[in-house]
N, C-alpha and C positions, 0 to 999 in steps of 0.2 A: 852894339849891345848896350841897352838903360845900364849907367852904373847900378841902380838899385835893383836890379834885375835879383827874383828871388828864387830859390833853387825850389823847383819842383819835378824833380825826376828825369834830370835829363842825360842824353845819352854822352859816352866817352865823343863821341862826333859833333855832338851839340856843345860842347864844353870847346874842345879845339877850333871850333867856327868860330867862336867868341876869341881868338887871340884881337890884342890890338896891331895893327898898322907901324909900322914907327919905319922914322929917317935911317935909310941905309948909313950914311954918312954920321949916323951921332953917336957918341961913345956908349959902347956895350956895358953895361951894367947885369949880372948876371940875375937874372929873372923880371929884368923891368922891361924886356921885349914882349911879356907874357901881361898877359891881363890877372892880376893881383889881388888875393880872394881877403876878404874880411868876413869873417862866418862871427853869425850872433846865433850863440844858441837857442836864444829864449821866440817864444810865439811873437810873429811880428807885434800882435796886440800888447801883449805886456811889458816889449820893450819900446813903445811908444807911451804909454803911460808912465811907465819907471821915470821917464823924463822929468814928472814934476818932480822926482826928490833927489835929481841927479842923476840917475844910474841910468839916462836915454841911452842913443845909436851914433855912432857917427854921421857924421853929415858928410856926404857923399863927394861934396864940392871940393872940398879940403882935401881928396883922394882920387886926382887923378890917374885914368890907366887902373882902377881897381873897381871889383863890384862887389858888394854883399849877397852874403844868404843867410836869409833867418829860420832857422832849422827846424822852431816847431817843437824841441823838447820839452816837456814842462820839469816845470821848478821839483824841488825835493820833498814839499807837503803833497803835491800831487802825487810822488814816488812811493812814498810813505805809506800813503791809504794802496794805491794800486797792490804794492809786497805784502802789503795786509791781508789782501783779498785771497791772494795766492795763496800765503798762507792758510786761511782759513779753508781753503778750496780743498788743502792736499793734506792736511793733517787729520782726517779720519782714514785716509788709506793707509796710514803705519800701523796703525791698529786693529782695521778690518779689513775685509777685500772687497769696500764698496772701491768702486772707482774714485778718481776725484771729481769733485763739483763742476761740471761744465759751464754751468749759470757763474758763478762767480768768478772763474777763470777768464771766463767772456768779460765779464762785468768789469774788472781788474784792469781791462786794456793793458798785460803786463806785454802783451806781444808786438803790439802798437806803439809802445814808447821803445822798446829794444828797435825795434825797425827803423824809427827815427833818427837814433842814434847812428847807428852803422850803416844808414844811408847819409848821415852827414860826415862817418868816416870814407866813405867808401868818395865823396864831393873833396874831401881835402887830397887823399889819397892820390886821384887822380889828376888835380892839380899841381900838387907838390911831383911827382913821381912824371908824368906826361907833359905838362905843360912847362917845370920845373920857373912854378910860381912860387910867392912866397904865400903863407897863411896864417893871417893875426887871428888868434880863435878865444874870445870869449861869453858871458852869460851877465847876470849882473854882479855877483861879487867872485867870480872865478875858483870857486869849490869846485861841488860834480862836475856838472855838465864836459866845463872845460879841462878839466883832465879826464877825463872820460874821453873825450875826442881827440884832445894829445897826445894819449898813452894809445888809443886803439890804430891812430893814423900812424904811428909809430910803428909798431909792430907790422904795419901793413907792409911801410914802405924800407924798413933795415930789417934782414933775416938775422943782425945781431942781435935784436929784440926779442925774438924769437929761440932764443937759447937759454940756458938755465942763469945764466950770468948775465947775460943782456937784459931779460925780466927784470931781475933781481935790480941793476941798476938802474929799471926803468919806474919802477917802482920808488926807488929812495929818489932819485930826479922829480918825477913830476907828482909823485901824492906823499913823497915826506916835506923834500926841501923847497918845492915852489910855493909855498902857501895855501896847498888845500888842508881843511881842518881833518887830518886824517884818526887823531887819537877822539877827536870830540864825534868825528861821526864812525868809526868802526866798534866804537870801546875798547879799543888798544888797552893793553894793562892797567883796565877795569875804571876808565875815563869816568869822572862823576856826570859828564854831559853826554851819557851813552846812547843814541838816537834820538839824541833832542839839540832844540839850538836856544842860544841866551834869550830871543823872541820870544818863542813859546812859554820859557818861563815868566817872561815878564808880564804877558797876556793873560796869564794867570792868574798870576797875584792882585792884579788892576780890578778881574773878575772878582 
């Protein structure tokens, strides 16, 4: 299997064909007999370019026994306009009984980027849970994306997560205290940066 082998839809069968080979004889490490996943969230394209300001991919060389998958999610401005659309879509039916907007629901790809997402939960899931890999998971500055695929492989694979107390700590885990900006992007108790990031203000003012 290419280390840089990229996940495009493949089956629980397709995944365990790809274990690695290893020495009967060499000390057991608990998941290094497995082939060793590194998930990039972002489009392979843009985490190739991120390169010139730093924020590239690993290089594969340096990661023996492991492969990547670049998942294809887009970034949070892409997210941004899409929940826009939806909204726009579904906010004359509170008020009348048209339908919602099927053109801008379409347009929105909101169903398209969820699909992405929980097909790259559904890649770690069975990794970690079947193969009992390990899985380094991030994007370019590890906000969304990567807790988003944390938190959702989580619940997949511990039905303690899955309880009202397991949420609860899964939540203050991985979108209070590991670094995702949770008050600057929810508006937590009424954040000045409430769906915006310090970029877009800066991009502004330069305008």
């Amino acid at each position: 299997v290419d280390a840089e082998a990229i996940y495009s839809g493949k089956s629980v069968a397709d995944d365990l064909s790809g274990s690695v080979e290893t020495d009967e004889n060499a000390p057991k490490v608990y998941g290094a007999q497995q082939r060793n996943l590194i998930v990039d969230a972002r489009p392979t394209v843009n985490a190739y370019a991120m390169q010139a300001v730093g924020l590239g991919s690993e290089k594969m060389d340096h990661y023996p026994g492991a492969e990547k998958a670049y998942l294809g999610i887009d970034n949070i401005h892409v997210m941004r306009k899409s929940l826009n659309l939806v909204i726009d879509a579904l906010k004359e039916s509170d008020l009348t009984s048209f339908p919602p907007n099927q053109q801008l629901l379409a347009k929105s790809k909101w169903v398209e980027h969820t699909a992405n997402i929980l097909d790259g939960v559904a890649l770690i899931a069975r990794r970690v849970g079947i193969m009992h890999s390990h899985a380094l998971i991030h994007c370019s500055d590890g906000w969304d994306r990567t807790s988003q695929l944390s938190a959702l492989s989580q619940i997949l694979l511990d039905p303690y997560y899955r309880t009202m107390e397991g949420f609860i700590v899964l939540v203050e885990k991985d979108w209070l205290s590991y670094g995702h900006m949770f008050r600057h992007r929810s508006g937590f108790l009424s954040h000045e940066k409430w769906f915006t990031i310090e970029n877009e203000r800066i991009e502004r003012k330069n305008d």
